[in-house]
Each structure stands twice: as C-alpha cells, then as structure tokens.
RODODREN-330699 format. One record per atom (N, C-alpha, C): residue number from 1; residue in three letters; atom name; x, y, z. Coordinates in Angstrom, 2 decimals, decimal comma, m for minus. Layout:
residues N
+-----+--------+-------+---------+---------+---------+
! num ! residu ! atome !       X !       Y !       Z !
+-----+--------+-------+---------+---------+---------+
! NUM !    Ala !    CA !       X !       Y !       Z !
...
+-----+--------+-------+---------+---------+---------+
end
This chain:
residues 93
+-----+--------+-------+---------+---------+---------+
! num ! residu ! atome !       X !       Y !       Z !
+-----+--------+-------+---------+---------+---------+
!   1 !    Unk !     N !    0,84 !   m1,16 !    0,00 !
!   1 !    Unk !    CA !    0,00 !    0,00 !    0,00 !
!   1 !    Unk !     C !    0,89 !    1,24 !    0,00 !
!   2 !    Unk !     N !    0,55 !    1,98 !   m0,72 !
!   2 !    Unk !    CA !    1,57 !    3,43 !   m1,29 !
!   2 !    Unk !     C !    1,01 !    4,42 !   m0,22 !
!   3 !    Unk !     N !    1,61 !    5,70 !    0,21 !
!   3 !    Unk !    CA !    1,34 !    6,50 !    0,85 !
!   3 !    Unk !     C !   m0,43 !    7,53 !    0,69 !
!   4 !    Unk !     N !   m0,23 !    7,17 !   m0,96 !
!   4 !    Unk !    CA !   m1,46 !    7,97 !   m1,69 !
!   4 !    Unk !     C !   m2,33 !    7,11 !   m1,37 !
!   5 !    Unk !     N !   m2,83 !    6,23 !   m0,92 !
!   5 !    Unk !    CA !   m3,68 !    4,94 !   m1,35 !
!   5 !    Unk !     C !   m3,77 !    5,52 !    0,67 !
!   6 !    Unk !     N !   m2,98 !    5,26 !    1,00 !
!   6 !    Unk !    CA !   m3,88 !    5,39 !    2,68 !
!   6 !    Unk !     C !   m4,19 !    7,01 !    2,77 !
!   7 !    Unk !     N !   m3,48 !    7,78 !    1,95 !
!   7 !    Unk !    CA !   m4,38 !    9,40 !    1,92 !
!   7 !    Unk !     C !   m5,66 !    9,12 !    1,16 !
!   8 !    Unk !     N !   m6,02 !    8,45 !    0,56 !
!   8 !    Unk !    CA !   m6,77 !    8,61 !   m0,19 !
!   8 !    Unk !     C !   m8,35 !    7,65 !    0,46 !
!   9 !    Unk !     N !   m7,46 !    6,68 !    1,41 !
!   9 !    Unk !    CA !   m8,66 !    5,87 !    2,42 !
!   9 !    Unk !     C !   m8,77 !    7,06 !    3,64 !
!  10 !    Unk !     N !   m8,06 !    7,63 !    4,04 !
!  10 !    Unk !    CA !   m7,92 !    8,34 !    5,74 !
!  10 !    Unk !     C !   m8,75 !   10,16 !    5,07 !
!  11 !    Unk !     N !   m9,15 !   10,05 !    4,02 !
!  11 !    Unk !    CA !   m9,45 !   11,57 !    3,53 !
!  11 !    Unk !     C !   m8,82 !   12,28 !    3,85 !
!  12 !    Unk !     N !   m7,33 !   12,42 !    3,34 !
!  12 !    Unk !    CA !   m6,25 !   13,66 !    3,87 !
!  12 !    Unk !     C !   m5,66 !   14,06 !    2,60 !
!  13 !    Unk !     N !   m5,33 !   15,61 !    2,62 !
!  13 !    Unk !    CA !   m4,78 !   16,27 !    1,18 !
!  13 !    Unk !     C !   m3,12 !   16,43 !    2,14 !
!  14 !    Unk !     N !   m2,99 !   16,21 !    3,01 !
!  14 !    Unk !    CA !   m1,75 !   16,28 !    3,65 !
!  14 !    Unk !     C !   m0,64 !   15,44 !    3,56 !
!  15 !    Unk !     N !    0,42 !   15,73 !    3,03 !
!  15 !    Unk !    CA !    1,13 !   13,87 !    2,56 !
!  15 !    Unk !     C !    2,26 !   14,38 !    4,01 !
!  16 !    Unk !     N !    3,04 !   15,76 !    4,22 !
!  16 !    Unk !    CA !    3,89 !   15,42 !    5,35 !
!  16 !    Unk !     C !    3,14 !   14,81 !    6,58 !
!  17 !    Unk !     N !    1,99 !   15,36 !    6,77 !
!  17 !    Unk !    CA !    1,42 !   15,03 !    8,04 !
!  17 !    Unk !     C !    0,99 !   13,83 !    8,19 !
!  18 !    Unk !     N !    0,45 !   13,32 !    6,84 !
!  18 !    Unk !    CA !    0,13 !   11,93 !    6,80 !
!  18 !    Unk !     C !    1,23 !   11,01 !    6,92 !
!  19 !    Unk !     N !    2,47 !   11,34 !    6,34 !
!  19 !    Unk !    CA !    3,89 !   10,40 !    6,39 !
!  19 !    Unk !     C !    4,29 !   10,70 !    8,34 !
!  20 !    Unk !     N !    3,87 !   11,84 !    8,70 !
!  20 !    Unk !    CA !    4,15 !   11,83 !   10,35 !
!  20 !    Unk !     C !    3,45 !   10,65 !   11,09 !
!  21 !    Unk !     N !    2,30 !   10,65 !   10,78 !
!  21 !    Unk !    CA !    1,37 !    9,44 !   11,51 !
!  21 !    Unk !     C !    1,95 !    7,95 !   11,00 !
!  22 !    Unk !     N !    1,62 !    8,00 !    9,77 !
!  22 !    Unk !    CA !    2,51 !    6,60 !    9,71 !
!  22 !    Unk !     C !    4,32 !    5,89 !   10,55 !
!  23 !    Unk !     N !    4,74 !    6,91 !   10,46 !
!  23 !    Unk !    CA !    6,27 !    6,88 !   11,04 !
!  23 !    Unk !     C !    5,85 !    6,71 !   12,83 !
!  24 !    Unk !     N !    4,59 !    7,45 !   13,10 !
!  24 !    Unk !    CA !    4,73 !    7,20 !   14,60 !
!  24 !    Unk !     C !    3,84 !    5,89 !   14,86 !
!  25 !    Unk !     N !    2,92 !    5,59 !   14,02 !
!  25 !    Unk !    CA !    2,30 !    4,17 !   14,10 !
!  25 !    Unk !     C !    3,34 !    3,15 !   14,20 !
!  26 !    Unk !     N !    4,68 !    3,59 !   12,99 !
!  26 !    Unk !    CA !    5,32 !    2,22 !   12,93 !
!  26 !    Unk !     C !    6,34 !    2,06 !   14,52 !
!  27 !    Unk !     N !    6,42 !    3,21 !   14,73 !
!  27 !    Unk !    CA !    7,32 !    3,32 !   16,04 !
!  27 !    Unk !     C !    6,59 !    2,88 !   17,46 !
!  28 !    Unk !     N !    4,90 !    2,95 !   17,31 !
!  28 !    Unk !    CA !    4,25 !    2,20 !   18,39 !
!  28 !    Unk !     C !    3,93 !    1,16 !   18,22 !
!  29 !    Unk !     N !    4,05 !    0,06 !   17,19 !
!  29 !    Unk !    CA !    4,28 !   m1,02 !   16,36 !
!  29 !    Unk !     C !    5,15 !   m1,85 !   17,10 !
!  30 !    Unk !     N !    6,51 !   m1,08 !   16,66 !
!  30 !    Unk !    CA !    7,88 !   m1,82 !   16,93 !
!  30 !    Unk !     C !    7,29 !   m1,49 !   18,73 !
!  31 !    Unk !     N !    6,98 !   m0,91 !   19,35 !
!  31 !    Unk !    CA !    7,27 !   m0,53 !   20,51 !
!  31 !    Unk !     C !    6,84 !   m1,75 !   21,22 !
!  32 !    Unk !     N !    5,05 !   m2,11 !   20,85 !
!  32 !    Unk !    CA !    4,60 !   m3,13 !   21,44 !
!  32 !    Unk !     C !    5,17 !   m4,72 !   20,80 !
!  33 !    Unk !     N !    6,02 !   m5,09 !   19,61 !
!  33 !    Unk !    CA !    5,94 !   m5,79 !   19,13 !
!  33 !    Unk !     C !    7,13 !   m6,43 !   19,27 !
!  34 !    Unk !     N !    8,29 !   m5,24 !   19,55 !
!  34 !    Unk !    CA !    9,54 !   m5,97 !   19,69 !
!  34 !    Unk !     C !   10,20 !   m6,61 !   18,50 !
!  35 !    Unk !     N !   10,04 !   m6,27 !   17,62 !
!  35 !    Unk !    CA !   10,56 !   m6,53 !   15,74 !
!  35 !    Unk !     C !   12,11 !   m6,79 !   15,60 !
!  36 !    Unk !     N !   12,64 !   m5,38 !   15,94 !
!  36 !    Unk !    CA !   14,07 !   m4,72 !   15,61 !
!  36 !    Unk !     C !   14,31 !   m4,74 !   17,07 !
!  37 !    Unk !     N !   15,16 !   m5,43 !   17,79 !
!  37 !    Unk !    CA !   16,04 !   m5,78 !   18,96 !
!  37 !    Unk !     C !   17,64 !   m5,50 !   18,53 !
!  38 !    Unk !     N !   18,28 !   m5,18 !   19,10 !
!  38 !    Unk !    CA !   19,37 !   m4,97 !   18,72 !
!  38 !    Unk !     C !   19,99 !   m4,63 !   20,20 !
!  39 !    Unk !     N !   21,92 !   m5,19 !   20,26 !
!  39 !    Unk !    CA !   22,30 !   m5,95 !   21,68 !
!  39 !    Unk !     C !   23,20 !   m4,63 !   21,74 !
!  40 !    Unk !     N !   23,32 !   m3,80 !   22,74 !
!  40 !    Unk !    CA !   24,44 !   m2,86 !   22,67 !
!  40 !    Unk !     C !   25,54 !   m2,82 !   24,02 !
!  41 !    Unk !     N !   26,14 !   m3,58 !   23,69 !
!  41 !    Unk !    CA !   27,67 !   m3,32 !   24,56 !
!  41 !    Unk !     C !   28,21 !   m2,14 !   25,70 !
!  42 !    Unk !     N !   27,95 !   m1,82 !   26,32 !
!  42 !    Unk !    CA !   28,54 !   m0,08 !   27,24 !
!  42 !    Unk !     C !   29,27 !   m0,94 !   28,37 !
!  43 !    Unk !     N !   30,54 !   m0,49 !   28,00 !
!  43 !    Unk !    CA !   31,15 !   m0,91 !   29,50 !
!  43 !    Unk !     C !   31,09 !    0,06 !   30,80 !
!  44 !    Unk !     N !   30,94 !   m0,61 !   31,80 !
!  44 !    Unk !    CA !   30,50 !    0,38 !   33,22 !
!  44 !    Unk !     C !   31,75 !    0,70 !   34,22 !
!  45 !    Unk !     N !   31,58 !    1,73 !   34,54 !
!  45 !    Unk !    CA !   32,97 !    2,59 !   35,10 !
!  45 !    Unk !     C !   32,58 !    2,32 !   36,72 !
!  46 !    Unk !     N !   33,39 !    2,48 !   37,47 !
!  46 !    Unk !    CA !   33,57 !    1,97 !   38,77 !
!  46 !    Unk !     C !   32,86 !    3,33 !   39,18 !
!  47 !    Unk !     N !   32,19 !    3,92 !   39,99 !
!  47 !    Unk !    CA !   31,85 !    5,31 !   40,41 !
!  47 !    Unk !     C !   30,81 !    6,00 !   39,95 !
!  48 !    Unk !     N !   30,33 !    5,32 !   38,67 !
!  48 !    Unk !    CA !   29,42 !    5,79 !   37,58 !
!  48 !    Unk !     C !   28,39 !    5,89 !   37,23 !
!  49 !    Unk !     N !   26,97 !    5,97 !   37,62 !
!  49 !    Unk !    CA !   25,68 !    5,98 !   37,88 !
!  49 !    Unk !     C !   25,25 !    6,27 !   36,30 !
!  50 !    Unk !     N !   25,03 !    7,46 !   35,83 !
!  50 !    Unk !    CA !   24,23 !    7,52 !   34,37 !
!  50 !    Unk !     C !   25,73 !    7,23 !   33,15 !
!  51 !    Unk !     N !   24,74 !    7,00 !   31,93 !
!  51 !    Unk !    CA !   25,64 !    6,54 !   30,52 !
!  51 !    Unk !     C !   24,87 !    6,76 !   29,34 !
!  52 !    Unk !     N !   25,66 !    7,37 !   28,41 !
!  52 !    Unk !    CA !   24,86 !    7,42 !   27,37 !
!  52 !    Unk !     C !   24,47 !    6,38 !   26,84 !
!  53 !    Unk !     N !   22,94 !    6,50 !   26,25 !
!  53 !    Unk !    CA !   22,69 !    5,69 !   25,70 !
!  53 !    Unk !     C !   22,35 !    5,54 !   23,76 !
!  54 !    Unk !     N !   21,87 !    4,71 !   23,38 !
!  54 !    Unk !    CA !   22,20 !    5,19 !   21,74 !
!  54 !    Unk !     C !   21,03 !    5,73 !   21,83 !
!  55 !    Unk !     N !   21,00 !    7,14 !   20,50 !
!  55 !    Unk !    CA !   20,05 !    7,97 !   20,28 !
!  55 !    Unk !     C !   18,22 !    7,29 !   19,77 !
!  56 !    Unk !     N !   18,64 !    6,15 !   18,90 !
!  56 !    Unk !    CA !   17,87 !    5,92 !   18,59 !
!  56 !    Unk !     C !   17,05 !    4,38 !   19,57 !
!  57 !    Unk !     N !   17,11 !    4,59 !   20,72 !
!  57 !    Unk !    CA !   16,91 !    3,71 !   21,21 !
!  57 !    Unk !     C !   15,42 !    3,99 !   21,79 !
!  58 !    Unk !     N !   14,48 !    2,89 !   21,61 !
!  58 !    Unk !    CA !   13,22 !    3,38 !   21,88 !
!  58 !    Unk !     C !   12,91 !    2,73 !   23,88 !
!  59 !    Unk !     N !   13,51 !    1,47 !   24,25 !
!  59 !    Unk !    CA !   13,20 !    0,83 !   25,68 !
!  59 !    Unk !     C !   14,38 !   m0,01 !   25,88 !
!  60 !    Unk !     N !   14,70 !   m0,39 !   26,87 !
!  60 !    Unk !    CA !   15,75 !   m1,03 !   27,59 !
!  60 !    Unk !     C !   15,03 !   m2,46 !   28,31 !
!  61 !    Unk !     N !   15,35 !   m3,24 !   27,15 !
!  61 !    Unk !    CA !   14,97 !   m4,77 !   27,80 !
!  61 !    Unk !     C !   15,09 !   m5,48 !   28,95 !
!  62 !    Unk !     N !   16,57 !   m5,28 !   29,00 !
!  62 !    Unk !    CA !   17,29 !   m5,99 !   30,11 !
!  62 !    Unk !     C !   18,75 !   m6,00 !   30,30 !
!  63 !    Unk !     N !   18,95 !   m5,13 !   31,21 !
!  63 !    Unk !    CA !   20,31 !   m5,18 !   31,42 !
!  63 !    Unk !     C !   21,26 !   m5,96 !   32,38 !
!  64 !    Unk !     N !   22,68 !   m6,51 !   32,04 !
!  64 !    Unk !    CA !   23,12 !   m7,79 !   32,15 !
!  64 !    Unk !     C !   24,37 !   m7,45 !   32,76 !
!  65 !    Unk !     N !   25,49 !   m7,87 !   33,77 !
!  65 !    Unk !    CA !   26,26 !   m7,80 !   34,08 !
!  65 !    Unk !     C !   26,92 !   m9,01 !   34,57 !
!  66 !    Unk !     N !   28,39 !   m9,09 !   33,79 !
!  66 !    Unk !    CA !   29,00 !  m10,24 !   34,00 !
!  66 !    Unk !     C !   29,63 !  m10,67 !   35,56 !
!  67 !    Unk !     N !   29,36 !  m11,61 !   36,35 !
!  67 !    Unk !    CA !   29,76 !  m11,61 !   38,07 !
!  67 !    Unk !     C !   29,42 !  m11,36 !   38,72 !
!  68 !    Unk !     N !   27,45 !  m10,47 !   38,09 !
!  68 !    Unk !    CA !   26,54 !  m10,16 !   39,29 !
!  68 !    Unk !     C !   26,40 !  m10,85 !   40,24 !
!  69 !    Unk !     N !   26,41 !  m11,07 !   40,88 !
!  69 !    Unk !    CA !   25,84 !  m11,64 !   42,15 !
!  69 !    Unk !     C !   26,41 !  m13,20 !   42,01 !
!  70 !    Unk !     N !   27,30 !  m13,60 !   41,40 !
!  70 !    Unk !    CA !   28,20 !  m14,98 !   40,84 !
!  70 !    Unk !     C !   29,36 !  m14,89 !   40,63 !
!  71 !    Unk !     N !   29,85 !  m16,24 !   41,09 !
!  71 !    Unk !    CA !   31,67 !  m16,13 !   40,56 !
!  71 !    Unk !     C !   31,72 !  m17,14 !   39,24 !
!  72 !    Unk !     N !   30,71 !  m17,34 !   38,95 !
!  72 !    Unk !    CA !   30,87 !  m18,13 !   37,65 !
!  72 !    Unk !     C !   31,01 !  m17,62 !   36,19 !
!  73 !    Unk !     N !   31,56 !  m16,71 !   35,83 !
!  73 !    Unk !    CA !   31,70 !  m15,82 !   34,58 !
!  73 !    Unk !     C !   30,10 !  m15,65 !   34,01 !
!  74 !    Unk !     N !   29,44 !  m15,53 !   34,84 !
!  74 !    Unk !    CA !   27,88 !  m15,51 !   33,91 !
!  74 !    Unk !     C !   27,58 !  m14,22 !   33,82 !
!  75 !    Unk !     N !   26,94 !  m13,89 !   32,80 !
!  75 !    Unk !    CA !   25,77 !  m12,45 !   32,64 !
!  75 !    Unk !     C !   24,61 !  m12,52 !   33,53 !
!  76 !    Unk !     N !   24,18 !  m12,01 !   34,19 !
!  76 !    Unk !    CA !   22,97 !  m12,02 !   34,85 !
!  76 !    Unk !     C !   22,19 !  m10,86 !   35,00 !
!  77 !    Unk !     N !   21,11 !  m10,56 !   34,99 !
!  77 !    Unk !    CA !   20,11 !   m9,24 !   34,57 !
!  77 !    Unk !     C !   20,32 !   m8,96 !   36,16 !
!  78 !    Unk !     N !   20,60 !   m7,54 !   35,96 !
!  78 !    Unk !    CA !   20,62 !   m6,55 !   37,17 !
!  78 !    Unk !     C !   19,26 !   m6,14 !   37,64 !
!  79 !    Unk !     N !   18,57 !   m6,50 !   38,54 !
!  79 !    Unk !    CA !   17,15 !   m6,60 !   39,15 !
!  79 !    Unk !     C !   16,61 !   m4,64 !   38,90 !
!  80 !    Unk !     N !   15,59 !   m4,20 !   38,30 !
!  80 !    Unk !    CA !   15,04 !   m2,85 !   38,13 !
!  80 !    Unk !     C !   15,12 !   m2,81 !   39,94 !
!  81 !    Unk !     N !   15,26 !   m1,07 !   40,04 !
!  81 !    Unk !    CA !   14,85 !   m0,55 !   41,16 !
!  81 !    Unk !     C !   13,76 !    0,18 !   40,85 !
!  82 !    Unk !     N !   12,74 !   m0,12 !   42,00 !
!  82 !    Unk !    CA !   11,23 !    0,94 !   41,68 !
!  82 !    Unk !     C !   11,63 !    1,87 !   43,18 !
!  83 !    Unk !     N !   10,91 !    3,10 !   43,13 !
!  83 !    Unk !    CA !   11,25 !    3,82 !   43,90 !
!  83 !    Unk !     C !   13,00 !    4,75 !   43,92 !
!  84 !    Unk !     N !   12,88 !    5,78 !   45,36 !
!  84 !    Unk !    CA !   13,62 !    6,26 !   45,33 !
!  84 !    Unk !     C !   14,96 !    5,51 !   46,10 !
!  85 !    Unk !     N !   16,23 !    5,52 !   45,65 !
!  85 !    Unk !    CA !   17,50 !    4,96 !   46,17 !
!  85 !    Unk !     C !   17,85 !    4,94 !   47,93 !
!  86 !    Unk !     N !   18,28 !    4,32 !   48,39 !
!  86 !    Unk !    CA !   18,19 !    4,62 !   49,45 !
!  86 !    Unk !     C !   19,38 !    5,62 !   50,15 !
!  87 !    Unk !     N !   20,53 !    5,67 !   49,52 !
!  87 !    Unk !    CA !   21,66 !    6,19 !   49,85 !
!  87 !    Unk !     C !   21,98 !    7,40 !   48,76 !
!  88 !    Unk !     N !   22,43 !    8,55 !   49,02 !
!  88 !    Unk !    CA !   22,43 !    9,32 !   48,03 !
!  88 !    Unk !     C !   23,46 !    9,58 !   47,75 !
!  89 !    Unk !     N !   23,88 !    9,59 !   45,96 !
!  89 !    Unk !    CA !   25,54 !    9,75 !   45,28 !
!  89 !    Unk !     C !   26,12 !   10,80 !   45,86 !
!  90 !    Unk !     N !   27,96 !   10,68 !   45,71 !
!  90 !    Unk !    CA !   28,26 !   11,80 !   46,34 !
!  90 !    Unk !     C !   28,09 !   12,85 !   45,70 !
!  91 !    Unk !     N !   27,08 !   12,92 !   43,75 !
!  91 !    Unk !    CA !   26,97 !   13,71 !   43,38 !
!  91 !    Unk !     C !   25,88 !   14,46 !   43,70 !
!  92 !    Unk !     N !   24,91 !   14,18 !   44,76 !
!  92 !    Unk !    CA !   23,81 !   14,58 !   45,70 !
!  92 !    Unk !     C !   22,58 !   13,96 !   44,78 !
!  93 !    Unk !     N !   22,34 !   13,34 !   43,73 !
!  93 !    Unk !    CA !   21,25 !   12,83 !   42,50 !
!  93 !    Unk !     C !   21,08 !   11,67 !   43,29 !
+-----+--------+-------+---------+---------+---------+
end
C-alpha cells in the first residue's frame, strides 16, 4: 500500500502530516511488538551511575552484568529498582 492509497482511504490532502502518523504508528508497532532488537555493549565505570545511551533507542529490555551476584563468569540481569535509592551519590542525584 503506497502513501497515496492510505491518503486517499484516511481523507487527507496532507502527505507530510500523513507520512508523520505513519512513522509514529510504525514506532508504536515496533514498541509493542519488539521486531528490531538490537544488543548494545557499554562498559561500566567503577563510580558511575548515568551513561549514554544510543540515540535511537526506543526501551531497555534488560540489562546484564558479567559476576553479578556470581563467581561463575555468567551475565545475569541486574534486578530494576522501583522507587527512590536509598543512599544518596556523592553527586547529591
């Protein structure tokens, strides 16, 4: 289906605005659907609380650290914290 063909079902003379909706459909698409996964590497600094992350990154699956809580060379997902931290950085955040 061509861009004209869903302007032409949705009654719109608008093709940027119409190409906006489509681009954000496909992005709540991938969001719930999980399509395009892709594994990204950041090594973690001793002291270091935030890290960039890649720009185009829409959610954070699961993050993994090698020796968590094991001496067996394994990756293991670092448990989410809900709520506020209990101890505060020495950067006061």
């Amino acid at each position: 289906m061509t861009v004209l063909e869903i302007m032409e079902r949705v009654g719109s003379t608008e093709t940027g605005r119409t190409l906006a909706y489509i681009k954000d459909g496909l992005r709540e698409i991938n969001m719930i659907s999980e399509t395009h996964i892709n594994t990204e590497r950041i090594d973690i600094a001793k002291d270091q609380r935030f890290y960039e992350f890649p720009y185009d990154m829409i959610k954070v699956l699961d993050i993994r650290c090698l020796n968590h809580l094991n001496v067996d060379d394994e990756y293991r997902s670092i448990p989410r914290m809900i709520g506020e931290p209990l101890r505060k950085d020495d950067n006061g955040v």
